[in-house]
N, C-alpha and C positions, 0 to 999 in steps of 0.2 A: 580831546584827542585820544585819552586813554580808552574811552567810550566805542571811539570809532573804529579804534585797532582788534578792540575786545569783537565790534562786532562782524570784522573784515574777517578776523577768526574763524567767528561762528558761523560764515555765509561758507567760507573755503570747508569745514566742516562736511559740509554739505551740500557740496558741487554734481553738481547731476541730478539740482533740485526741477522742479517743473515740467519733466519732460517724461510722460506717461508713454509707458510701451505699448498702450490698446488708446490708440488716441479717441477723444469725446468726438461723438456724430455731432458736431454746430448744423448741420445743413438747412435742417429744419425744425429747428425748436422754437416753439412760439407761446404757447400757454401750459411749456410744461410736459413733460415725457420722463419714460425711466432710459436710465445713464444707460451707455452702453456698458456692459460692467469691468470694473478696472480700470476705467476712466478718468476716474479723479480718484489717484493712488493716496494723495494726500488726507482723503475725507474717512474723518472715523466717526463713530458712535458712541457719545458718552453714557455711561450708563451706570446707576446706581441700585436701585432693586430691583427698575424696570429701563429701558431706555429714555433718558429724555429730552439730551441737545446732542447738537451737531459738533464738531468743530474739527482742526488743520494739523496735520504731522508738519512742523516746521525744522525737527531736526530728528534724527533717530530717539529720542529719548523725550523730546518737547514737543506740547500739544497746544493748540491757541485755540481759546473759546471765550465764549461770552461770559461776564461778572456775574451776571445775574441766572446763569444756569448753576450756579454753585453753590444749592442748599443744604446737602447732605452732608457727611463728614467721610465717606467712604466710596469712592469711583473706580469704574474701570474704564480703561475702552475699549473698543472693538476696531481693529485694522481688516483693512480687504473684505471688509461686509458688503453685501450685496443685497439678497433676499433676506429682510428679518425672520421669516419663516423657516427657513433652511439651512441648517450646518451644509456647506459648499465645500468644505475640506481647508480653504488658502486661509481662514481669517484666524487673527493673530486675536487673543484676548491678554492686554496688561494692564495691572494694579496700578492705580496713580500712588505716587511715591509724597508728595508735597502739590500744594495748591497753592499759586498767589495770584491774589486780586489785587486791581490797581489800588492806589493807597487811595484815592482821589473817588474810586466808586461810591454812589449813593444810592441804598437797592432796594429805596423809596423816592427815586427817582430817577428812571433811564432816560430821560428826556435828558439832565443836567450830560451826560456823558460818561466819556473811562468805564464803558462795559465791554470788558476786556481782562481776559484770566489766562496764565499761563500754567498749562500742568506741568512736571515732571513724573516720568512714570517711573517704574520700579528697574525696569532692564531698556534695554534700547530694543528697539522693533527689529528685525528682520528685514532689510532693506531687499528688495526682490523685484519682479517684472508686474504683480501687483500691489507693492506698497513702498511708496516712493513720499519723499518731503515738496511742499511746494515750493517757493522761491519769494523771499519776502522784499517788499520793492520799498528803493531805495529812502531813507527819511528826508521827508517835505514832498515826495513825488505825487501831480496830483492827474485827478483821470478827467478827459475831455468829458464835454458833452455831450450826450448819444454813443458813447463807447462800450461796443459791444462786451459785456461778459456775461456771469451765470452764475446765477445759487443752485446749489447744491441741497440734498437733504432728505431725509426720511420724515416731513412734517406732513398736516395734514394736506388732500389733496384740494378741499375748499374749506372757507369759513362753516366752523361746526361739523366737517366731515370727517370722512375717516383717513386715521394718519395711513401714509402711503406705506407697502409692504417690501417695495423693493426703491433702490436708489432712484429720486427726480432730478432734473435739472430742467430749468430754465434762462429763456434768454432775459434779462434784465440789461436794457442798456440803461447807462450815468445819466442823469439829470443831473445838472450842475447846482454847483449850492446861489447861487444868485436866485435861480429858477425857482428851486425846494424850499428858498425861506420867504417867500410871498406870503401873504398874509393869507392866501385863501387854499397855501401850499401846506408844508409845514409851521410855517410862521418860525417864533425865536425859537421852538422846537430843534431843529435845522440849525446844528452847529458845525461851524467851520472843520470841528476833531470827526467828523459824521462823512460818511458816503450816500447817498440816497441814489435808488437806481430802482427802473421800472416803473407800476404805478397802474393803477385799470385791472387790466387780462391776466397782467403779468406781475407776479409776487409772489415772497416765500410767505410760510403760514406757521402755525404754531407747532413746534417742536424742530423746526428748519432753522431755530435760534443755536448761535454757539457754530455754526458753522460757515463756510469761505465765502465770500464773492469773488469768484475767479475770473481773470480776466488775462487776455495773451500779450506780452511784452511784444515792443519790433522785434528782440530776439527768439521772437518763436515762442519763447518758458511761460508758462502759465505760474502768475503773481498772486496771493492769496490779499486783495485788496482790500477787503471788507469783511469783519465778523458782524455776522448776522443779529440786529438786536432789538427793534421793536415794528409793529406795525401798526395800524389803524386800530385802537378799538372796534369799531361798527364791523370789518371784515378786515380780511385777507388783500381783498382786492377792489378796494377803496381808491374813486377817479383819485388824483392830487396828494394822495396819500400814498407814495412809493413807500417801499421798503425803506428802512432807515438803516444802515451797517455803521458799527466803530469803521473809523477810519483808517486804518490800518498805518499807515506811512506818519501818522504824527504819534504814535507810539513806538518809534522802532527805538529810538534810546534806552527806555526804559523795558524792551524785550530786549536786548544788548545785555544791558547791564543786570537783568533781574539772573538773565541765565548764564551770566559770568562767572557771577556770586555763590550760586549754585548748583 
């Protein structure tokens, strides 16, 4: 109970989460485009000498990313980036203050799960018209089959190419995990704590790791459902081999409680 109130808290917090003032063009995304920009207020850039995951503003001051982007000992990120190329004026750059990785990460093996890392950064971000929290969905909540959402990211644009220079998205709809843990799918790969989504044409690529799979509530708010965590060795965009995302929704206790504590 203590858990749940700590985290009813942390959502009132941060009421006016998901709801981007430059809303994302869906209309036509199919194997991948750049964002329209300021579109996904919540997506930053993790970066340590050079840039090198993605991941989610979940509250003014907390960032959710993947376990396995966390080798360095020193990070910043970057808010309201767009073009890596270009100082654009709006992007916020802050110092990560503290790192925690799930206790449960093993990072010689993301297949086993819990790749999933919470920053706390140094000051709280600037909340504005281009940098906004996304809306974390509710614990146990789970995503239909074929349900449209979208990764996000600055990874590469194919297997072996070059990383993209301005914001991607892509449509990745849910593959359910029934589907995903076939033997000629993901196999025991494919855990229950996992999102798997896309698969073929459509997939995020190396360095697109550590950041959201965004997906829209019946309330309109866009949910940060899935941090982005491994894909196919052989490519990007491997038949049967969807993307694989932490699960978002069977961690929200332990994002409750980590950012209660501190």
């Amino acid at each position: 109970m203590e858990v749940v109130l700590v985290f009813l808290v942390v959502v009132t917090a941060v009421s006016g989460c998901g709801e981007p003032v430059y809303r994302p063009d869906t209309s036509r995304v199919v194997n991948g485009e750049e964002a329209r920009p300021y579109s996904w207020p919540w997506q930053v850039s993790l970066e340590s000498f050079f840039p090198t995951c993605g991941g989610t503003l979940i509250a003014p001051n907390w960032v959710l990313t993947a376990a396995h982007c966390i080798t360095f000992h020193t990070y910043r990120v970057v808010l309201a980036e767009h073009n890596m190329n270009e100082e654009e004026g709006p992007e916020q750059l802050i110092m990560v203050e503290k790192m925690f990785l799930h206790p449960k990460w093993n990072d010689n093996c993301a297949s086993c799960g819990n790749d999933i890392a919470l920053l706390k950064l140094e000051r709280n971000a600037v909340l504005n018209d281009k940098v906004q929290p996304a809306c974390l969905p509710p614990h146990g909540a789970a995503l239909a089959h074929n349900q449209r959402c979208y990764v996000t990211g600055w990874g590469r644009l194919s297997s072996g190419g070059p990383r993209a220079t301005t914001l991607q998205q892509a449509l990745l709809p849910v593959v359910d995990h029934t589907t995903c843990s076939q033997s000629d799918w993901w196999g025991s790969s494919a855990k229950t704590t996992m999102v798997c989504a896309g698969g073929a044409s459509e997939s995020a690529c190396h360095g697109d790791s550590g950041g959201p799979l965004n997906c829209e509530g019946a309330d309109g708010k866009w949910y940060v459902e899935g941090v982005t965590s491994f894909v196919d060795g052989r490519g990007c965009n491997t038949p049967k081999k969807p993307t694989v995302f932490t699960r978002v929704a069977t961690f929200i206790p332990w994002i409750s409680e980590t950012m209660a504590q501190n």
